[in-house]
Residue frames as a rotation matrix with the C-alpha (Angstrom) as fourth column:
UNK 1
0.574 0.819 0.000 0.00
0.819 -0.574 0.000 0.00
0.000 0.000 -1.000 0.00
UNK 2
0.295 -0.506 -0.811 2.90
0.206 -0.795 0.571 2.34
-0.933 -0.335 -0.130 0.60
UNK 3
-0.557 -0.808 0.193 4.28
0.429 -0.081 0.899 1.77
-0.711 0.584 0.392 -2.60
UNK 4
-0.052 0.737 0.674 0.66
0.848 -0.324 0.420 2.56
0.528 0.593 -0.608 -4.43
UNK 5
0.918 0.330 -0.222 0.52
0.326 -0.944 -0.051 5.58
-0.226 -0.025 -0.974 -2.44
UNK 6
-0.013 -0.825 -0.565 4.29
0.158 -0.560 0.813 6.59
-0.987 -0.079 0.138 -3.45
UNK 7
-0.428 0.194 0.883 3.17
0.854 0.407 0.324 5.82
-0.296 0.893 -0.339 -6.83
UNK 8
0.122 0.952 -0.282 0.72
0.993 -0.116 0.035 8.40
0.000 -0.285 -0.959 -6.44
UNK 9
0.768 -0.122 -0.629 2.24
0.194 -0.891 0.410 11.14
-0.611 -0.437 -0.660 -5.09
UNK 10
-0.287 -0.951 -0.113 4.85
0.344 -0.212 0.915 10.70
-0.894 0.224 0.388 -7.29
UNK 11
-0.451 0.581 0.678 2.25
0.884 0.187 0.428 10.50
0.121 0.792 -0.598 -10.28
UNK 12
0.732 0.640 -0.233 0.70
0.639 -0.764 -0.091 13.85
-0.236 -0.082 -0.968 -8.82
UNK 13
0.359 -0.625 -0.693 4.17
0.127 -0.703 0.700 15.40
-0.925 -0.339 -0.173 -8.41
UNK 14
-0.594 -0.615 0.519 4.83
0.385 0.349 0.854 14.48
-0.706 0.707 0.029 -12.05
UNK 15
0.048 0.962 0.270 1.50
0.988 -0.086 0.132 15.49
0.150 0.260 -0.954 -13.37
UNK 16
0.705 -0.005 -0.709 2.02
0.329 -0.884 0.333 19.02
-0.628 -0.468 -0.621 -11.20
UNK 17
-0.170 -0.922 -0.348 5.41
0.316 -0.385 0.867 19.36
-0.934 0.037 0.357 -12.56
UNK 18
-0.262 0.230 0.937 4.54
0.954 0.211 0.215 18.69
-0.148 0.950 -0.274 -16.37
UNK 19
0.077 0.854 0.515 1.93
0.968 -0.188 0.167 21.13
0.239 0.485 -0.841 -16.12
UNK 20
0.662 -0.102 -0.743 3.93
0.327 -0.852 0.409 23.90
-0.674 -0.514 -0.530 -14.89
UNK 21
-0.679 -0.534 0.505 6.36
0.509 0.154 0.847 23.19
-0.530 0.832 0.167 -17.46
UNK 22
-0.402 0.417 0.815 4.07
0.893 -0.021 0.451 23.28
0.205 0.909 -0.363 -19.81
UNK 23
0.611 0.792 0.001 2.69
0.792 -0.611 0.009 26.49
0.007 -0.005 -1.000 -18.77
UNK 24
0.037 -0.704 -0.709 6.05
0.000 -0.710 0.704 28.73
-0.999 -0.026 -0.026 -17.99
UNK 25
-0.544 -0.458 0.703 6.84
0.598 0.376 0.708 27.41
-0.589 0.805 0.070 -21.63
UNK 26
0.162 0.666 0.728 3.49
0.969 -0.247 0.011 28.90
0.187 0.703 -0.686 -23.06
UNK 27
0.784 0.269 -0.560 4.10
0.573 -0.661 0.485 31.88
-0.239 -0.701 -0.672 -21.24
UNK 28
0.002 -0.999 -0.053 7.35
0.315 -0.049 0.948 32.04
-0.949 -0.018 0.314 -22.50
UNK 29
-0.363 -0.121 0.924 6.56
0.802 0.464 0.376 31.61
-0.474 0.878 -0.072 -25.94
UNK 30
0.506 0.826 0.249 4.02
0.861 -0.501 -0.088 34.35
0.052 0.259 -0.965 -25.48
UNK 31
0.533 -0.673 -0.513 6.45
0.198 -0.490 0.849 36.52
-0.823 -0.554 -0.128 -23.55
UNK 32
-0.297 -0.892 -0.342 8.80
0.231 -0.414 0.880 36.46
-0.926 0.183 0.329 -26.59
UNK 33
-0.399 0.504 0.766 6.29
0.908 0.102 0.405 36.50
0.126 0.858 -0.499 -29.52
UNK 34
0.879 0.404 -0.254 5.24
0.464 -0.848 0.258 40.12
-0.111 -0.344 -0.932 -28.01
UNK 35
0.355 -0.829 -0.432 8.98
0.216 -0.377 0.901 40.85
-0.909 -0.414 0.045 -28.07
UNK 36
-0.079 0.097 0.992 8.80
0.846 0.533 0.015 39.37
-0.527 0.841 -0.124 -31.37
UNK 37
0.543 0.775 0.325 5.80
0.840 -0.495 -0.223 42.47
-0.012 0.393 -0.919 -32.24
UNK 38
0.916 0.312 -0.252 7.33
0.324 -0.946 0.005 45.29
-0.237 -0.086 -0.968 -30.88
UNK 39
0.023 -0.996 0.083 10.89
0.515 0.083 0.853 44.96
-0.857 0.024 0.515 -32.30
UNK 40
0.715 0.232 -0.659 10.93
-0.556 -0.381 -0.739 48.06
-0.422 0.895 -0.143 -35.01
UNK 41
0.876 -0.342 0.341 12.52
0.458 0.365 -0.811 47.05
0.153 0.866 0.476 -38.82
UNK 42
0.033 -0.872 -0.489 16.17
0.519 -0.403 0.754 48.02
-0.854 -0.279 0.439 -38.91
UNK 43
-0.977 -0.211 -0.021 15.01
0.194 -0.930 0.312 50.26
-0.086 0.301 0.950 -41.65
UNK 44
-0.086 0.976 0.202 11.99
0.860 0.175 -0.479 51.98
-0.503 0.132 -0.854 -42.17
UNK 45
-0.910 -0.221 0.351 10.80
0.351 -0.863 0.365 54.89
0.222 0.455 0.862 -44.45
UNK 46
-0.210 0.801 -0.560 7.85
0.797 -0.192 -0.572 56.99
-0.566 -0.567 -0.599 -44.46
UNK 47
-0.586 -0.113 0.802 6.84
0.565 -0.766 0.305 59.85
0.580 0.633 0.513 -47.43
UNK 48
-0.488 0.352 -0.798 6.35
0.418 -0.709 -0.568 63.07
-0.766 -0.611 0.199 -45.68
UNK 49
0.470 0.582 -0.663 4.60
-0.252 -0.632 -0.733 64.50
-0.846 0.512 -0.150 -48.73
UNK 50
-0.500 0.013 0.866 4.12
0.728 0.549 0.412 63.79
-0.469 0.836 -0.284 -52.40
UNK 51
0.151 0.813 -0.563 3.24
0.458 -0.562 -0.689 66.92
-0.876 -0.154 -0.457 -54.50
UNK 52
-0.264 -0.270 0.926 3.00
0.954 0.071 0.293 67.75
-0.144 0.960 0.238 -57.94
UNK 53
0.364 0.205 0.908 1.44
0.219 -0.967 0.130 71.94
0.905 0.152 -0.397 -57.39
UNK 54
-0.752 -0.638 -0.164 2.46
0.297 -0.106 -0.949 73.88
0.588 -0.763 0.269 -54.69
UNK 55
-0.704 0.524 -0.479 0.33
0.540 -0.043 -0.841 74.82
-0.461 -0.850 -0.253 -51.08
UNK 56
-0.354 0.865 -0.356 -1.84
-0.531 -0.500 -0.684 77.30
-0.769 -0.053 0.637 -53.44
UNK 57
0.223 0.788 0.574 -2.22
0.017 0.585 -0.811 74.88
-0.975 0.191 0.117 -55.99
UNK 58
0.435 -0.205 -0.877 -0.16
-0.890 -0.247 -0.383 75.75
-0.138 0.947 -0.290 -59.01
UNK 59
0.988 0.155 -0.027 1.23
-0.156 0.937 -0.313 73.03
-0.023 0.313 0.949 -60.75
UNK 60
0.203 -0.967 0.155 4.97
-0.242 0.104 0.965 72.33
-0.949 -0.234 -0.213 -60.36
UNK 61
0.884 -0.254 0.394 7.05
0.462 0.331 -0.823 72.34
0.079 0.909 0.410 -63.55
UNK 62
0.255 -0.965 0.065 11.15
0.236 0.128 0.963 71.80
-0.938 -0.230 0.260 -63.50
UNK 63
0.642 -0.120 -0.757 13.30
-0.295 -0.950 -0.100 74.36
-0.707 0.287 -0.646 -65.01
UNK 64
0.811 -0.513 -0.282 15.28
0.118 0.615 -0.779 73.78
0.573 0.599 0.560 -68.16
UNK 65
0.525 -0.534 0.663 18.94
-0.847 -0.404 0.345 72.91
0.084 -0.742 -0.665 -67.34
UNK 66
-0.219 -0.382 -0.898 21.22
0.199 0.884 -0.424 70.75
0.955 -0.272 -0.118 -66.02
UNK 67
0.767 0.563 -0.309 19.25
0.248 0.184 0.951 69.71
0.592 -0.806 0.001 -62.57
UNK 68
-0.849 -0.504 0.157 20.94
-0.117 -0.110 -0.987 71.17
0.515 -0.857 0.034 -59.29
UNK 69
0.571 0.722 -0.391 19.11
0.647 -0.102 0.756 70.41
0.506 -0.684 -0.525 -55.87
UNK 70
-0.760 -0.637 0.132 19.79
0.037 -0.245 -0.969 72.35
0.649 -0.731 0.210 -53.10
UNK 71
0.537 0.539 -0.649 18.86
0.692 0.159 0.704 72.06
0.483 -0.827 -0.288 -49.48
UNK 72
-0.600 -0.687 0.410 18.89
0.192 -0.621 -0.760 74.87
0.777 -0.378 0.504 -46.94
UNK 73
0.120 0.630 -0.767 17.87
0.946 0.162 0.281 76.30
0.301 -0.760 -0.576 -43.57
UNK 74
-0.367 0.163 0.916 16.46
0.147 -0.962 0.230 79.09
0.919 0.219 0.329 -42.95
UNK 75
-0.441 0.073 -0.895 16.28
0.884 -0.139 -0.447 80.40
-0.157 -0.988 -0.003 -39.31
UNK 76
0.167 0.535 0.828 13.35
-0.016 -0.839 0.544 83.60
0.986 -0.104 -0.132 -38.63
UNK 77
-0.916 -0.363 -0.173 13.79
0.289 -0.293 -0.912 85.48
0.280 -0.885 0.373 -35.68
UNK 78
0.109 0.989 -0.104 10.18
0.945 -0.136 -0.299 85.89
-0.310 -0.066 -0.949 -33.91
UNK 79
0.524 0.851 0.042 8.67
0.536 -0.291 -0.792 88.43
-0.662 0.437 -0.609 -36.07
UNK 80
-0.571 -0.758 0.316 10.53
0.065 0.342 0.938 88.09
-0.818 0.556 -0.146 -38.69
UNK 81
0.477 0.803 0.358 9.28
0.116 0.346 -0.931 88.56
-0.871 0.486 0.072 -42.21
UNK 82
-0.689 -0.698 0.195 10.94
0.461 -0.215 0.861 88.15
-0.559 0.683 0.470 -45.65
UNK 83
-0.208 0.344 -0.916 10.47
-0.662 -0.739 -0.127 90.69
-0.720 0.579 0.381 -48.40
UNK 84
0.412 0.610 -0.677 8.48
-0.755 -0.187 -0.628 89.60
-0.510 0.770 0.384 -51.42
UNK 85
-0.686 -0.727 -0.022 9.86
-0.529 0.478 0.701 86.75
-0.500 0.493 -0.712 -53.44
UNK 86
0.731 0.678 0.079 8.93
-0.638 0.720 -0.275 83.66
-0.243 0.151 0.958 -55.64
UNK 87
-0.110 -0.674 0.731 10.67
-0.124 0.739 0.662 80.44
-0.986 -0.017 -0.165 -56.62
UNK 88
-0.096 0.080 -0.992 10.88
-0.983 0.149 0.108 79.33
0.157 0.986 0.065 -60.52
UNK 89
-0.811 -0.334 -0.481 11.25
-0.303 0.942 -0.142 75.71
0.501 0.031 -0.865 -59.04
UNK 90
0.428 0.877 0.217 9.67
-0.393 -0.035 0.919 73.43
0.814 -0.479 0.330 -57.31
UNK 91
-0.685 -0.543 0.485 10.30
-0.537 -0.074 -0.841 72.75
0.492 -0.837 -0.241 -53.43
UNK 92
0.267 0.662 -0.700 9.46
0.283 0.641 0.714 71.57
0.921 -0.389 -0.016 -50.16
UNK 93
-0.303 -0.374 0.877 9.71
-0.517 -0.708 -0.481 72.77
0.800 -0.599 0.021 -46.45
UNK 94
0.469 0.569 -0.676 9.39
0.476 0.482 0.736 71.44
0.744 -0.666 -0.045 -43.41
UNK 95
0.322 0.025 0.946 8.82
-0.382 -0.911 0.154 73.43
0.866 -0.411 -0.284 -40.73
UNK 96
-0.099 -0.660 -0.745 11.42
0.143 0.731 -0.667 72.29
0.985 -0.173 0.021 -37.79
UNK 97
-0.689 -0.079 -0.720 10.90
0.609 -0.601 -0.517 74.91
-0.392 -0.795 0.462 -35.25
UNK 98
-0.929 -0.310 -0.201 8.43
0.255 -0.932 0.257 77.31
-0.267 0.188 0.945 -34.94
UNK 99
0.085 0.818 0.569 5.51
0.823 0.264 -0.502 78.50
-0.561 0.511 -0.651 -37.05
UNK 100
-0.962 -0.227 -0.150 5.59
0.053 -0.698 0.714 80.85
-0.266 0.680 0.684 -40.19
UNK 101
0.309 0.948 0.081 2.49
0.229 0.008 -0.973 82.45
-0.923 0.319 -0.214 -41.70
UNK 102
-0.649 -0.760 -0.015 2.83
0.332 -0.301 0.894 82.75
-0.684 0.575 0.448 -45.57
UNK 103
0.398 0.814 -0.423 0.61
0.029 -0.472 -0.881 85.19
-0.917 0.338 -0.211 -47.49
UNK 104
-0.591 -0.301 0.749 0.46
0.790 -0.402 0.462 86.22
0.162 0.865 0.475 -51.08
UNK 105
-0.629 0.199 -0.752 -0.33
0.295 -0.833 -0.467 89.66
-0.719 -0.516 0.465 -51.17
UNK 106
-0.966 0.237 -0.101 -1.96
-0.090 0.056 0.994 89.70
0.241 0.970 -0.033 -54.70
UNK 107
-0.156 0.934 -0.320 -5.29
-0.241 0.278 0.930 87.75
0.958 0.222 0.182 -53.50
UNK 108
-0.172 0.106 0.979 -4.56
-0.980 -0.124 -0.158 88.07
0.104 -0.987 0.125 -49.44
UNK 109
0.759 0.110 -0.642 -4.35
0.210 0.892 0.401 84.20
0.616 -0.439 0.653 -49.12
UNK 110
0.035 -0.663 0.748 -3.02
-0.935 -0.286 -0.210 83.18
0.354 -0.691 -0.630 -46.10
UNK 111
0.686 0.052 -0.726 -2.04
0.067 0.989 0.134 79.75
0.725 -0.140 0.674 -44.67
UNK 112
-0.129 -0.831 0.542 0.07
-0.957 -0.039 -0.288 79.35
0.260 -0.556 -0.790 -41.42
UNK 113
0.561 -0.405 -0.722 2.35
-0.151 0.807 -0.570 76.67
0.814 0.429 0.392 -40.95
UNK 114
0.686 -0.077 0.724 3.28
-0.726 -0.139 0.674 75.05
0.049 -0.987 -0.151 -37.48
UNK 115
-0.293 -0.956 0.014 6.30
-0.949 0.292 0.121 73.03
-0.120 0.022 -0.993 -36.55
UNK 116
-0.511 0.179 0.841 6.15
0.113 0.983 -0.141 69.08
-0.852 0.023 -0.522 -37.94
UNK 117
0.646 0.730 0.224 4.81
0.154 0.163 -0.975 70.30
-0.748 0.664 -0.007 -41.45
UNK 118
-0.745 -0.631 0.215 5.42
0.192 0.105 0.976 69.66
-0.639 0.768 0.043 -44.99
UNK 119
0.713 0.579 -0.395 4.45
-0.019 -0.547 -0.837 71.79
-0.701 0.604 -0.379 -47.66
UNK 120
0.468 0.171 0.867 4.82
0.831 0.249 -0.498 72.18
-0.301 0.953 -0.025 -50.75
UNK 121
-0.755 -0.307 -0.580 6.64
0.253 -0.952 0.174 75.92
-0.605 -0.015 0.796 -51.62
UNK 122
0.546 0.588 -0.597 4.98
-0.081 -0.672 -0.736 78.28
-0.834 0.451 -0.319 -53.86
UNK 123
-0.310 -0.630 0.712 6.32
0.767 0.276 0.579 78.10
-0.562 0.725 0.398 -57.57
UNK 124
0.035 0.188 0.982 6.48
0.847 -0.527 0.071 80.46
0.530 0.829 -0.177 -60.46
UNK 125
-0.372 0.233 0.898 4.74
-0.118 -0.972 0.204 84.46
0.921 -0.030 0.389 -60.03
UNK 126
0.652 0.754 0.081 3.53
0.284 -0.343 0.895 83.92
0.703 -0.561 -0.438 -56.80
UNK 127
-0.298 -0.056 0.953 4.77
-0.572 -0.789 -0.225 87.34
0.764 -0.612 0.204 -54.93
UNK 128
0.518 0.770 -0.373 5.08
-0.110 0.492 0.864 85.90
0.849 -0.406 0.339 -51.55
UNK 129
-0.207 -0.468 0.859 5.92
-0.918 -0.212 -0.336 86.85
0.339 -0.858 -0.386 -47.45
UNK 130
0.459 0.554 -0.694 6.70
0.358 0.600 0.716 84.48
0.813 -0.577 0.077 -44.47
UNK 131
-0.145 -0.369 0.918 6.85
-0.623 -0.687 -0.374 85.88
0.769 -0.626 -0.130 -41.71
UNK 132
-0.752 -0.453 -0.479 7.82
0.302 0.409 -0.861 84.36
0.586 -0.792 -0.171 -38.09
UNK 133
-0.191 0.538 0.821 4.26
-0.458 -0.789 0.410 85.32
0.868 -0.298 0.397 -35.84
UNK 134
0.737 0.144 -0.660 5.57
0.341 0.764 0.547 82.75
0.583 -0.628 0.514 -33.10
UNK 135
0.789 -0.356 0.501 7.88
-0.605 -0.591 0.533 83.53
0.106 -0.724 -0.682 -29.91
UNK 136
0.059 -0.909 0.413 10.97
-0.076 0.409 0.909 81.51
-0.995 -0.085 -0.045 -30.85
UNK 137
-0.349 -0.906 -0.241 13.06
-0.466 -0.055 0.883 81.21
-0.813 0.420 -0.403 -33.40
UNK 138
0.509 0.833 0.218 11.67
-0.574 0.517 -0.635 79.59
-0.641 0.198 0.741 -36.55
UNK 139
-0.631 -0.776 -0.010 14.01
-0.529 0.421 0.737 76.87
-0.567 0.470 -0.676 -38.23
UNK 140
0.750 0.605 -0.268 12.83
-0.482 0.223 -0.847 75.75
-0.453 0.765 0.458 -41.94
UNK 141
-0.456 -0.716 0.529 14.62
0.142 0.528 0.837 72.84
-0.879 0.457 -0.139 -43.98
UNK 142
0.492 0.850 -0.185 13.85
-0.299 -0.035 -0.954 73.37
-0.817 0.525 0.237 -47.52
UNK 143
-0.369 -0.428 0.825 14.51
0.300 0.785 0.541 71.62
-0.880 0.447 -0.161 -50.47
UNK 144
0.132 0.347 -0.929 14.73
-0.569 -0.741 -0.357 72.71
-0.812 0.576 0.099 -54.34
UNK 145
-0.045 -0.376 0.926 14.82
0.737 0.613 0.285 71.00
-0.675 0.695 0.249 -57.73
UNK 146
0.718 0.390 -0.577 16.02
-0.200 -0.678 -0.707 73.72
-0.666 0.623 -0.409 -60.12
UNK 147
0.828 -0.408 0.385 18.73
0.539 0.384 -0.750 74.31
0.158 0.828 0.537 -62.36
UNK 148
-0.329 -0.905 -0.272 22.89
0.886 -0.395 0.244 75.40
-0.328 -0.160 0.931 -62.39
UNK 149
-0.674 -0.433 0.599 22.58
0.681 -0.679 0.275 78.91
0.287 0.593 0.752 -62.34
UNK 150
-0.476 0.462 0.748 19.21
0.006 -0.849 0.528 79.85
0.879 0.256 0.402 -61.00
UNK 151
-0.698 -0.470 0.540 18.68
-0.417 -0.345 -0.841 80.96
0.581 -0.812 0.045 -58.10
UNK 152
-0.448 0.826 -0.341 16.26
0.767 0.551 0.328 79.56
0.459 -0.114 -0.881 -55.78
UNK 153
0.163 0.686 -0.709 14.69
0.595 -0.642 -0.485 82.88
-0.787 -0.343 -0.512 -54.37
UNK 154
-0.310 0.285 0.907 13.34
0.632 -0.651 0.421 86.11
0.711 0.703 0.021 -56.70
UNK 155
-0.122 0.368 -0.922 13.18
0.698 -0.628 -0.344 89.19
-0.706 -0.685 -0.180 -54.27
UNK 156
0.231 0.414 0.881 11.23
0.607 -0.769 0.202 92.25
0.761 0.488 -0.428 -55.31
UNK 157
-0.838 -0.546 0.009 12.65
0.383 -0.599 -0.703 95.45
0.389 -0.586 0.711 -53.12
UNK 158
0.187 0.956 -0.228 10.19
0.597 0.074 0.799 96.09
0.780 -0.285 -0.557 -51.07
């Protein structure tokens, strides 16, 4: 009779064990299959913007030429504003710091632009201020596709 009850207990303690086993294990599995999820790609991309006219809507058309990009940053001191200009290219901006309102004075649109946007630029004739109407510093990456030789701003003295 002893031995049927060591039998037993051993048969429970086996049984007991198993089934912890078996359960840390699932637990495990789960445990790293969540680790699994939340591991980012070692690369990833994202398109901040895709635009073929610019923020008022003109269509974008690339100067003749041999193609030059250029990237630059442009820093506004709060209230800041630049004099008149337009672009002959097309661009892009993203607004790093800051916030810029940009008007055209022609037809009084206005559009203001807060830090974490991408916009389109303005292309061609459109006569056009931004001006800094935030209390720090406004820092602007922008980006051109024009051509060797031409500039990427048109100021009008103003």
């Amino acid at each position: 009779m002893h031995t049927t009850e060591g039998s037993a207990t051993t048969m429970t303690w086996t049984a007991f064990t198993s089934a912890a086993l078996f359960l840390v294990c699932c637990g495990t599995q789960k445990v790293l299959a969540e680790q699994a999820e939340k591991q980012p790609e070692p690369i990833s991309s994202e398109v901040l913007i895709q635009a073929s006219s610019s923020w008022k809507g003109d269509q974008y058309k690339y100067p003749q030429g041999t193609p030059m990009i250029t990237v630059k940053t442009i820093l506004f001191q709060p209230g800041a504003k630049s004099k008149p200009h337009s672009h002959d290219m097309p661009g892009a901006a993203l607004i790093q710091e800051g916030e810029l309102l940009c008007e055209v004075p022609a037809t009084g649109l206005a559009k203001r632009f807060l830090k974490g946007t991408v916009l389109p630029t303005t292309f061609k004739n459109d006569l056009h201020t931004c001006e800094n109407t935030g209390t720090k510093v406004a820092k602007v990456l922008v980006f051109y596709a024009g051509a060797v030789g031409l500039p990427t701003s048109y100021y009008i003295q103003k």
